[in-house]
N, C-alpha and C positions, 0 to 999 in steps of 0.2 A: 504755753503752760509747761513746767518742769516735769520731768517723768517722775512719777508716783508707782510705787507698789507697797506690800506688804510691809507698814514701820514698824511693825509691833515682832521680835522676836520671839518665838517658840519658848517656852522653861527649859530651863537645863538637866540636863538630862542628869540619872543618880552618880552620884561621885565624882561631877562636874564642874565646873565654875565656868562663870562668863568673863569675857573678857571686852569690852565694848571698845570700836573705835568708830574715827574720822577718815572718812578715803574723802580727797578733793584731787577734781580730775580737772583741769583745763578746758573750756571750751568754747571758746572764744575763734573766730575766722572760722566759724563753718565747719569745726572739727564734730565728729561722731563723737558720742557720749557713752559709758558702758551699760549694758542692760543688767537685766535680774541675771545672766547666766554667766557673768563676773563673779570669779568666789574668789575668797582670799584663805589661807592656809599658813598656821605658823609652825616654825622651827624652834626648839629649844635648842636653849644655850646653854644649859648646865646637865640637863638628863639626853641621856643617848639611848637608841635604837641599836642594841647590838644585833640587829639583822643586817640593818644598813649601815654601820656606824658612824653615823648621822646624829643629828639631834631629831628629837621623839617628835614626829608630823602631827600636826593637828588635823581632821575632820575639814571638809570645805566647810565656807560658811558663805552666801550672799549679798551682795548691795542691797540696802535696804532705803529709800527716800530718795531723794532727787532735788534740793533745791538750790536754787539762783544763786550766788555769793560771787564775792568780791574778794580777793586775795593778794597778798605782799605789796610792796612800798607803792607798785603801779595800778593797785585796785583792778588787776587782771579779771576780767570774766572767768566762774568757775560752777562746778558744779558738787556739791558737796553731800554726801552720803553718811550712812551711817552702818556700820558692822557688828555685828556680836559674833564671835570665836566660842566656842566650848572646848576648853581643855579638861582633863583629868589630872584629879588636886593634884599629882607626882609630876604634874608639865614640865616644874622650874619656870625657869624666866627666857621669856623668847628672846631670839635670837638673829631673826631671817625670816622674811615674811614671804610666802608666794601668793601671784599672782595670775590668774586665767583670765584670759579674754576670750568671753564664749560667743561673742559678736561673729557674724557670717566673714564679713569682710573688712570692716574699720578698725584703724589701729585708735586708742586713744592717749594723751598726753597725760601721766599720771604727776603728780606735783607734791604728794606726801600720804604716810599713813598714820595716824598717833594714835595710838591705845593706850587707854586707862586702867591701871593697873590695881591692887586693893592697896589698902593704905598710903593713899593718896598718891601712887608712884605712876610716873607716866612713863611711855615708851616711844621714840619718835625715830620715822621711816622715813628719810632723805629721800626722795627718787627722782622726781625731773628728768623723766623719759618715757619714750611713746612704748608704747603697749600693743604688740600685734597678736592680732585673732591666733589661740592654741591651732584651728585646724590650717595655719599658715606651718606656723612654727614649728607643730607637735613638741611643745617644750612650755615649762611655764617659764616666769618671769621671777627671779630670787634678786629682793632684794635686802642687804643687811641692816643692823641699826645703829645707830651714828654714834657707835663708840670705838674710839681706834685703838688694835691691835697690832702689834708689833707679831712677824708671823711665828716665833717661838709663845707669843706671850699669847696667841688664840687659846679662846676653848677648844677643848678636847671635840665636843657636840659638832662645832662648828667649822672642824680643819678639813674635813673634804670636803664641807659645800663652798670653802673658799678657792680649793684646788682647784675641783672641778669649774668653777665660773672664771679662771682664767686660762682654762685650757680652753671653752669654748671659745672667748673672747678670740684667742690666737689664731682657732681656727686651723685647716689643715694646708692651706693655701691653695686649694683644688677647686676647681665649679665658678659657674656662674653667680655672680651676685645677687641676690635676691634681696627686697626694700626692707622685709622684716628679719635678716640675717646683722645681727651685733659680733661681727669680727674684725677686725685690726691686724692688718697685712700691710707690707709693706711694697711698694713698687719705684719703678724710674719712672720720669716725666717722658714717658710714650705716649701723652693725648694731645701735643699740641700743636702736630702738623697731621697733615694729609698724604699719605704717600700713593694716592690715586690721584693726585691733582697737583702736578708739575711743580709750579710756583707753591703750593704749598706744603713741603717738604722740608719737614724740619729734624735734627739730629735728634735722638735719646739720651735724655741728660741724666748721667747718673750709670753708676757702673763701671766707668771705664777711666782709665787715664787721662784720653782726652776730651771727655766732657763729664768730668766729676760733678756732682749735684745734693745735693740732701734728696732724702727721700719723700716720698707724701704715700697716703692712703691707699689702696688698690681701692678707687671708686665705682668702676665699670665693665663693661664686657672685653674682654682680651681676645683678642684674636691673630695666627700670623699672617704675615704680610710680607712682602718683599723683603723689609727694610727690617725683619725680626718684628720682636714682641709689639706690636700696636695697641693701643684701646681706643674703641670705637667710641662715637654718642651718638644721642640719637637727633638732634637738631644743634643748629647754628646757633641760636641762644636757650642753652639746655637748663632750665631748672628742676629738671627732675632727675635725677644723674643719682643712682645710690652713694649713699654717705651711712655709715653707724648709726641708728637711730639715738644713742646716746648725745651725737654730736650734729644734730637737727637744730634749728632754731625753732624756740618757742614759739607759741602763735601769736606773740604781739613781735619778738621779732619778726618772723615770718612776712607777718603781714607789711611792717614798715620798711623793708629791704627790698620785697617786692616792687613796691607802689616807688621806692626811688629808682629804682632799677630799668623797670618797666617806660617811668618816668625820659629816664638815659635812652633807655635801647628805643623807645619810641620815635624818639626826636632824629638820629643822631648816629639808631647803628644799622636795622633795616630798611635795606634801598628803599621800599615804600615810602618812608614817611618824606615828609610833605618838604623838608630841605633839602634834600637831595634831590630829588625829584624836578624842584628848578632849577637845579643848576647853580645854587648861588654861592656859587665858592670863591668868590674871586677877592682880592686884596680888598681892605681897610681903607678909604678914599683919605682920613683926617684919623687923629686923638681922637678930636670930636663926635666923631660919624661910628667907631669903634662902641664911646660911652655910651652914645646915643642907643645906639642898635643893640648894646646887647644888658645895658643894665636900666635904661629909662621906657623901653617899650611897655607896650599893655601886657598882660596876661597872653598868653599861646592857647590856641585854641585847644579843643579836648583832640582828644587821640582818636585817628583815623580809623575807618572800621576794618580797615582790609590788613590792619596793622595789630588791632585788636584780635580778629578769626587768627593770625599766625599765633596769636601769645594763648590760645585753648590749648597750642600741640603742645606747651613747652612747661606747662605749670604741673603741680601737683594733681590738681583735681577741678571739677568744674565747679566745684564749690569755693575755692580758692580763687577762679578764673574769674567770678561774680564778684567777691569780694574785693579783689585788687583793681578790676572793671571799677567798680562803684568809690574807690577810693582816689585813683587814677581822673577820673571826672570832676571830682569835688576838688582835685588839687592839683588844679594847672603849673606848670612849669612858670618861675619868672627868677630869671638871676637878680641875687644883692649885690648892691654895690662890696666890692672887696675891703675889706682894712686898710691895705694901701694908698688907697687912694681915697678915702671916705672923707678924710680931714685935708687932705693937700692933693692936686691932684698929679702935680709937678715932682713931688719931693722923691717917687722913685725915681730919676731920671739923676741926683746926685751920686756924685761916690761916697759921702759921709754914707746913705741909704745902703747903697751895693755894697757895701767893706761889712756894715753894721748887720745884715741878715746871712751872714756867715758865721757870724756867732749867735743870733738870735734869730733868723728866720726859720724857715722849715726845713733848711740842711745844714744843721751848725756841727756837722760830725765829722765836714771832711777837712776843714782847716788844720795846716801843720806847722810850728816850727819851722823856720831856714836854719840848718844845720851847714850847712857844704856851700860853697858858692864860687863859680856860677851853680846853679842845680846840677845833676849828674843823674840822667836814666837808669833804668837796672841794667840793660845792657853796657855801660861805662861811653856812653856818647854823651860831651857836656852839650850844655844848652848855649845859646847864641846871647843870649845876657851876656853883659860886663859890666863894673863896678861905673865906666863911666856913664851908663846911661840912667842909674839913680842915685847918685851920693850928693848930686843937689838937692834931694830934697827928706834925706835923713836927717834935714838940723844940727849940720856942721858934723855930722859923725862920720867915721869910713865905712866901707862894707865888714872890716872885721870887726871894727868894736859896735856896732849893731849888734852881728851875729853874737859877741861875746857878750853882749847885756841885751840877749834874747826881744829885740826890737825887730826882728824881721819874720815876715810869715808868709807861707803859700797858699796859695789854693791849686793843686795840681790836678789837672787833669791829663797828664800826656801820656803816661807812658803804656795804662791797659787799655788806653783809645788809638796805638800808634796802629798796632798789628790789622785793627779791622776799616781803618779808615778809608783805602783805597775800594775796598767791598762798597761801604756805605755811600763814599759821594755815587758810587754806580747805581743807586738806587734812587740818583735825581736831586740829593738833599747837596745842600755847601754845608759842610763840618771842617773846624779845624781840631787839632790837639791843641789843648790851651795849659795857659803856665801865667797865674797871676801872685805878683809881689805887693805883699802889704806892709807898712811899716806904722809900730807902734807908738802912736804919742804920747805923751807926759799925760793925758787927759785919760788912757787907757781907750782910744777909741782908734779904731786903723784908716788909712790912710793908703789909698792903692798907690802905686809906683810907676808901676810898668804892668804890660799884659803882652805874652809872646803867644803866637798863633803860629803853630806849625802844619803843613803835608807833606805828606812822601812825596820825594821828588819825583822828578816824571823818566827820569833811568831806570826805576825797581831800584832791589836792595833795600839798605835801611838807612840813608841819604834822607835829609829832610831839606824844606825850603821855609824857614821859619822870618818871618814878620815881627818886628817892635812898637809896639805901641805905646806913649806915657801921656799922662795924663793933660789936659788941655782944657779949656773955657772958652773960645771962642775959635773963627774961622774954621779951617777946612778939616786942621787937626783935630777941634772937639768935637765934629762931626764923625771922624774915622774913631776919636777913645770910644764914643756912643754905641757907636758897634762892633767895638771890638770886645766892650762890655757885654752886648748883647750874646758875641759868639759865647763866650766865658757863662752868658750864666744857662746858655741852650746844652752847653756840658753837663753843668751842674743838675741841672733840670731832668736830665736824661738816668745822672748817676743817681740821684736824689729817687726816682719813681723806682728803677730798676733795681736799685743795689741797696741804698737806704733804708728804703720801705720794704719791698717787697721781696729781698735775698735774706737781707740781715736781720727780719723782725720777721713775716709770715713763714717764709722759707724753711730757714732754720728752726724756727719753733713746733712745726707739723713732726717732726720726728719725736720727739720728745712727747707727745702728745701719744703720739704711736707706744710707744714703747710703755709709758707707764698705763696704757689701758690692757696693753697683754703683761706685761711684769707685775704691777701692782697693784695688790686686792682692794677694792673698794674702801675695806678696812682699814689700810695702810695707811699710816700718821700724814705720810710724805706725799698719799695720795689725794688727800683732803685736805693738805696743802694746797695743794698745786693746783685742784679744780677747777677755783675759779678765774684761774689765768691761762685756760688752755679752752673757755669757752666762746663757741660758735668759729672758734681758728679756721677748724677742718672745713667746713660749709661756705666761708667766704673763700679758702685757697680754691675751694673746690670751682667756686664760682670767678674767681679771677684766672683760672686755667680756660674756664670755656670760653667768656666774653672778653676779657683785656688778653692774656699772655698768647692766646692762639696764633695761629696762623692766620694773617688776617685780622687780627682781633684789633681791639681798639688801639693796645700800647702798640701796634706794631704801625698803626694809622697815624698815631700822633706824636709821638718818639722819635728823634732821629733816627737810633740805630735798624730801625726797622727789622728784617726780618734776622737780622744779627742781633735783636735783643739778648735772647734768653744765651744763646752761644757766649756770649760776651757776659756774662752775668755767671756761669759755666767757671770761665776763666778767671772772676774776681775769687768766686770761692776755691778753687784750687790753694788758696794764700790765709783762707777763714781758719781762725783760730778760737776755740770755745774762751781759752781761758784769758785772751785780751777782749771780750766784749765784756767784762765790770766795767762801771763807770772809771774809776780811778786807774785802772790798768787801760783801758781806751785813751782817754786821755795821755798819760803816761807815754804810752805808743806814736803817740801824734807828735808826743813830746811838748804841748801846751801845758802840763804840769810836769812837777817834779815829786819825787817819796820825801816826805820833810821826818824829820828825824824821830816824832813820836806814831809813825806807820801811817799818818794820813799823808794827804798829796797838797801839795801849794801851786796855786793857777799862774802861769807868766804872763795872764791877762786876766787882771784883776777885776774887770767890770766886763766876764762872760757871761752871760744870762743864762744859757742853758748848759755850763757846766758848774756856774756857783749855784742853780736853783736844784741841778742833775744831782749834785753833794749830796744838798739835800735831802732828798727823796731817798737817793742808795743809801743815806746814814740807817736813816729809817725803815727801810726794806731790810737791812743788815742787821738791825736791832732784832729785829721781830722772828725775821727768820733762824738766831743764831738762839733765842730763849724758848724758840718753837722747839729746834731740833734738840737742846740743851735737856727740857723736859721727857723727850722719850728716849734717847742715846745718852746712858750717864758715863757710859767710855768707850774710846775710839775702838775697843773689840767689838759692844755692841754691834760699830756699823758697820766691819768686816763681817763681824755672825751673822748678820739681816740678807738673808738666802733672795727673799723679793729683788733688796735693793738693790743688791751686787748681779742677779740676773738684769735688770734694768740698764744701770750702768754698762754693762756689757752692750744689751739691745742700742741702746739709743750708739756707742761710741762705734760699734762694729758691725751694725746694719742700718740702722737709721741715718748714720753719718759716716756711713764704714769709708766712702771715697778718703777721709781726713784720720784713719784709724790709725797711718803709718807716720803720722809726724806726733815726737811724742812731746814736744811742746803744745798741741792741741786741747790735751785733756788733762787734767787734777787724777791724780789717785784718789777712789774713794774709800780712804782708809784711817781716817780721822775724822771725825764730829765736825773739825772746822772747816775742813775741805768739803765736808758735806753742807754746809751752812754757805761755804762762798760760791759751791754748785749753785744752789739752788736760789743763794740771792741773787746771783747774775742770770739766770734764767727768768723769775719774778722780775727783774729787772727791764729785758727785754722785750718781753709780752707786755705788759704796761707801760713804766715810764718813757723807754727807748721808741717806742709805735707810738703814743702820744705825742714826745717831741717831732718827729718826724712824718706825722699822719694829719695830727685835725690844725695843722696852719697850713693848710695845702689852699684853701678856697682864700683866706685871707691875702696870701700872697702872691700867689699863681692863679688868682680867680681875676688877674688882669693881668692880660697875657704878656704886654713889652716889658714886663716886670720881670717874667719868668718865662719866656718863650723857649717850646719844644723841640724845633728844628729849625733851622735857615736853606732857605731857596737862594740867595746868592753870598759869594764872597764880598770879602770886604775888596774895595776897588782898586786896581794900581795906580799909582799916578802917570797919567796923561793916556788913560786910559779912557774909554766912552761913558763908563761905566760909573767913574770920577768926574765926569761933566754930570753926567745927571744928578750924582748925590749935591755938586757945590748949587744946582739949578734949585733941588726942592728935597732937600735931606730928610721933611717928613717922609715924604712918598719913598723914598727910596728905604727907609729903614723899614713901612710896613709891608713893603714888596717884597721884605728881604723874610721876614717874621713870617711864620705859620698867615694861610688862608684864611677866609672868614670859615670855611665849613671844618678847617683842623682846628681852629680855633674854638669853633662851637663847642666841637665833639670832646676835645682837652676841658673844656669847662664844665661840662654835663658831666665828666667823669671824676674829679675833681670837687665838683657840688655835693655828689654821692657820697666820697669818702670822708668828708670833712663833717658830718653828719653825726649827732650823737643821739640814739636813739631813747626809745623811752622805758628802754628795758635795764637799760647800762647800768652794770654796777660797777664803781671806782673804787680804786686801791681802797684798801681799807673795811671794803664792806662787803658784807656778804648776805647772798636774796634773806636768809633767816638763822635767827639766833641759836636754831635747834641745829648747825651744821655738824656741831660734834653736842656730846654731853659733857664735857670735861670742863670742868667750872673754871680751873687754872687759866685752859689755853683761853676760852674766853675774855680770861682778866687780861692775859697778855694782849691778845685783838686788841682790846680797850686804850690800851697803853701806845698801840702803834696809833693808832687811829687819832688819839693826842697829840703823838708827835708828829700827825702829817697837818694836823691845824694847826702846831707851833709851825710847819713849812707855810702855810699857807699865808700866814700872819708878817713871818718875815717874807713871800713873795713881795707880798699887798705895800709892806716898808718900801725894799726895793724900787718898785714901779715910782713910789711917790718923791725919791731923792733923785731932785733933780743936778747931782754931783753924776751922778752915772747914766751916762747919756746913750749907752745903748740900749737900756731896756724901753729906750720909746724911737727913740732916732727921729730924723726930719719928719719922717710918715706919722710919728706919736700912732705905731701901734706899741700899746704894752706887753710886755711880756710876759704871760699867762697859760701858755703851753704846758709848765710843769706844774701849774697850779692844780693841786689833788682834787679839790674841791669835792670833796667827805660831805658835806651836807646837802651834797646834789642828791636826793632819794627821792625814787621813783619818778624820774625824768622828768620835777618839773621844770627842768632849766635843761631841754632839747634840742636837737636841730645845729647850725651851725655855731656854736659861742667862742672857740677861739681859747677854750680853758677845760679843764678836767683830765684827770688820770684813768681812763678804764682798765681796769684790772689782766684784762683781757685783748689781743689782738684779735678785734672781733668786726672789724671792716675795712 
């Protein structure tokens, strides 16, 4: 039964008037609900308290009903109340609503307030954040109402309770963390090694010269240690670790993040469970026995109980621990067959396959241009390429008129993998540095060449011992191109987890995050921009620091570079530049387009999938966001005047990313409207489209593993070596002895399954959980007008796919390419789980 008390409101008392609302709280996953000793309290917005000079306080008033409801596009569990306010006629109009929580102990998830106003005028209370008990806090909870002010353009009523709510926010950067403290501090990646435990000892990234880093959140307890500032946790798989209660996942996320997670670490990360436990780690016998075992088995049984007693230490509450238990049971573990190989099961094993998911697979961001040739390192050492070992198969052209009718391209991986590679074979794995040449045909579809595999010689210095390989179809040759491919795409695979996904798009994005919750007031135009692309960031970096990026952790399990990941990821960003991640200026960089004369860019491969779809998308992120900023900055003084912003700008360029403060190609002036507008689209940019392209084809592609393998346990063979008998005897066997184990292989899938995941909370570009996120009729119309133009994208995706003139968007495997597909009419998750297609707004897994 729903909690009932007194519905019927008191009369108003003389010279009064009521104001009646809607409180709907969340409560859904076990969450605690508010009682009668929840009051609400409003601020005016036009009359002031010159005691406080504030806007004039209302009277408490309390929760009054209790009933069951259903809410926003996912029909979320709620619980919905009712309020009546008594102000005095001289109120004005509110402004800022508070909030108490007079519950002993339980926080609750607050999801809106809307009061009805007289003459027919409403009022609506944005909140979507948890609510901890006043005797936690001794503090209530203010939150505004969803009309955005520029901070010269606030009410007078209302300019200290905006100050004051971002001075708390900032915090003093003193104390211990506490669950119901809402501050935003900034810290170094101090929590990912163990400096009590030898082998796991890892540098502080962040801070210094030589391991420069973006910043993330101060989540946890600090303490020193030998090795300076450490932060402690409290278990091995920590999901209780403080985070901003603002930046919590809901409790339908909560819940599904959990139950996949749980899902992962069950099987896969504590020794307990039942695969590790026998030992069955040992190589792939066939293809066969691979497909067999890991995508046509039965169901996996439920989760062991001595696996389950660990996961009480680690969750939020034992309410949560029943909930995820009971979901966990009902939904056994069973891998899908991948994309790759759903329709053919041969056709990754082509190079038309391998050439074509470098513009369209899950890391179509690091292909370049040959500009220079032979290549040339940064250090000025050329590569061991010569023009004779490809100009037979350019179609009669030379090495330089390719390069001059831009037919030749790389995939380079050599020269930020040369410095750590002798570290990483020490760690047991065969890695080479790779350097693969693609040449363009008439059809727009590439065509590999060569593939050069290098090591440090075995003198020291910076002498290499580099390998040739080209292309081949039969004997002993197309057996060494096989894996020479394979080392090429364990590179890619490594840079693709490390650098792609999770430097370029999580990494960089948590500062930014940082900075506009202490810079910019709720109220701020910029800041209700930006919300719903910076949700659930903080909660899943938070959660890929403890389980993947640790020491120990998974990426460090299944990854080659192992315990040189994050070091080596350190060193890529030292070179990160804010203002070449636009799509057009990326591009550009790579040199796969060019600026064409009316300020757009022209592709020099005309049939790329994820940069003629990526166009797309940035056209329309750029529209929206340029008639956004257009309406509140009517000139570029405005956005020098905007005191928030330019604190902001400041925060994010010279402490959130301060390591990059001193190169001043890094950052835009923010002193014109339209550098404010190319800020902020390239930032919308990255948290969406750039994490989508690079995030949810991870299971389609890498969800079978010789496709996309993680590390190699052996070198490619020498000739007349033992090791070259065995590959000419049985080339399967030698290719899967060479591939990740069956138990790296598992543990890469389970991790991999997780992130390719679209949940059933997800909101995609374009939309937002509800209509009332501002009141401004304008910006609405504009929203409208984007959201138009991402189904005009979606329409020419859907063209694309179907002309079969452009044969990358399916290649041999016929997956389509659907990665940048918005998919705007995905509302309230009913189209979940792995699909291979949608834009979420958000870097949110």
């Amino acid at each position: 039964m729903p909690f009932c008390w007194d519905r019927c409101p008191a009369p108003a008392p003389e010279n009064h008037i009521a104001i009646n609302g809607t409180v709907v709280v969340s409560c859904h996953f076990g969450l605690s609900v508010p009682g009668k000793t929840t009051t609400l309290r409003l601020y005016s917005s036009t009359q002031i308290d010159h005691n406080t000079g504030k806007g004039r306080l209302s009277v408490e008033a309390p929760l009054r009903g209790g009933k069951k409801t259903k809410h926003g596009p996912g029909k979320t569990s709620t619980m919905t109340y009712q309020v009546t306010l008594f102000v005095d006629i001289e109120f004005g109009t509110p402004g800022a609503i508070v909030v108490k929580n007079g519950l002993k102990n339980d926080q609750f998830f607050l999801r809106y307030v809307h009061l009805e106003l007289a003459e027919d005028r409403s009022i609506h209370f944005e909140c979507n954040s948890w609510v901890y008990p006043y005797k936690k806090t001794n503090s209530d909870r203010v939150f505004f109402i969803n009309t955005s002010y520029l901070p010269d353009k606030t009410p007078e009523a209302l300019q200290l309770l905006r100050e004051e709510e971002l001075r708390s926010l900032r915090g003093n950067g003193r104390g211990e963390r506490k669950d119901w403290e809402r501050i935003y501090d900034y810290d170094y990646y101090n929590d990912l090694g163990n400096p009590d435990k030898e082998d796991h000892i890892r540098p502080v990234l962040g801070g210094t010269a030589t391991y420069p880093y973006p910043r993330r959140c101060r989540t946890g307890r600090a303490l020193f240690k030998k090795d300076g500032m450490t932060e402690t946790r409290k278990h091995m798989i920590n999901l209780d670790f403080y985070i901003p209660p603002d930046e919590r996942f809901n409790p339908t996320k909560l819940a599904e993040v959990l139950t996949l997670a749980v899902q992962a670490v069950t099987h896969f990360v504590i020794p307990e469970s039942r695969a590790l436990s026998q030992g069955n780690i040992n190589s792939f016998k066939s293809f066969d026995q691979l497909r067999r075992d890991m995508y046509s088995k039965p169901q996996q049984p439920v989760v062991e109980g001595v696996v389950m007693d660990k996961l009480k230490t680690s969750v939020p509450s034992h309410k949560t621990y029943k909930q995820v238990s009971k979901m966990v049971k009902e939904t056994p573990v069973k891998f899908p067959i991948p994309q790759v190989i759903e329709d053919d099961q041969e056709a990754w094993r082509t190079d038309e396959e391998f050439a074509r998911e470098m513009l369209a697979g899950l890391n179509p961001v690091v292909i370049k241009r040959l500009d220079v040739f032979p290549p040339v390192s940064s250090g000025g050492k050329k590569s061991s390429i010569t023009a004779a070992h490809i100009e037979g198969q350019l179609e009669g052209r030379t090495v330089e008129k390719a390069i001059e009718q831009n037919r030749l391209f790389i995939l380079d991986h050599h020269d930020y993998l040369m410095p750590y590679l002798r570290r990483i074979n020490m760690l047991g794995v065969c890695i080479y540095a790779s350097r693969t040449l693609l040449f363009l045909k008439d059809d727009s579809t590439l065509k590999p060449v060569l593939i050069e595999l290098s090591l440090p010689s075995d003198g020291g210095g910076d002498d290499e011992i580099s390998r040739i390989f080209l292309p081949a179809s039969d004997g002993i040759d197309a057996h060494l191109w096989q894996l020479a491919k394979a080392h090429v795409s364990v590179n890619d695979s490594g840079y693709h987890q490390l650098i792609s996904h999770w430097l370029f798009t999580h990494a960089t994005v948590e500062p930014f995050i940082i900075a506009t919750k202490r810079q910019l007031s709720a109220m701020h135009p910029v800041n209700k921009l930006l919300e719903p692309h910076f949700k659930d960031n903080m909660q899943i970096n938070t959660l890929a620091r403890s389980i993947l990026l640790s020491a120990g952790g998974i990426l460090e399990r299944t990854m080659y570079p192992g315990k040189y990941a994050m070091e080596m990821s350190s060193a890529i960003y030292s070179e990160w530049r804010f203002t070449e991640q636009s799509l057009p200026n990326e591009l550009i960089k790579r040199g796969v387009a060019s600026k064409d004369p009316s300020g757009g860019v022209t592709l020099h491969i005309e049939d790329y999938p994820y940069a003629v779809d990526g166009l797309d998308v940035w056209r329309a992120i750029e529209g929206w966001v340029q008639s956004y900023c257009a309406h509140f900055y009517h000139s570029d003084t405005a956005v020098v005047g905007d005191k928030e912003l330019q604190a902001w700008w400041d925060d994010v360029r010279l402490v959130g990313h301060g390591d990059r403060q001193h190169d001043p190609a890094c950052w835009l002036k923010l002193d014109t409207v339209a550098h404010l507008a190319e800020t902020l689209s390239t930032l919308i940019w990255i948290a969406s489209a750039l994490h989508a392209a690079v995030n949810f084809g991870q299971y389609g592609y890498a969800g079978f593993m010789p496709n996309r393998p993680t590390r190699c346990r052996r070198f490619v063979p020498l000739p007349g070596s033992p090791e070259m008998v065995q590959l000419e005897t049985d080339p399967e066997k030698f290719f899967l002895e060479m591939v990740p184990n069956r138990f790296t292989t598992t543990l890469g899938l389970a991790l991999i399954e997780v992130l390719s995941n679209h949940t059933s909370d997800e909101l995609y570009l374009g939309q937002r959980a509800t209509s009332s996120w501002t009141d401004d009729g304008e910006v609405l119309q504009l929203l409208d007008r984007f959201r138009e133009e991402l189904r005009r994208v979606e329409k020419r995706v859907a063209e694309r796919n179907r002309d079969p003139r452009l044969k990358n968007r399916r290649g041999p495997a016929k997956v389509p390419y659907m990665l940048l597909f918005p998919d705007v009419g995905n509302i309230g998750g009913k189209e979940k789980g792995i699909t291979g297609k949608g834009i979420p707004n958000s870097v949110s897994i």
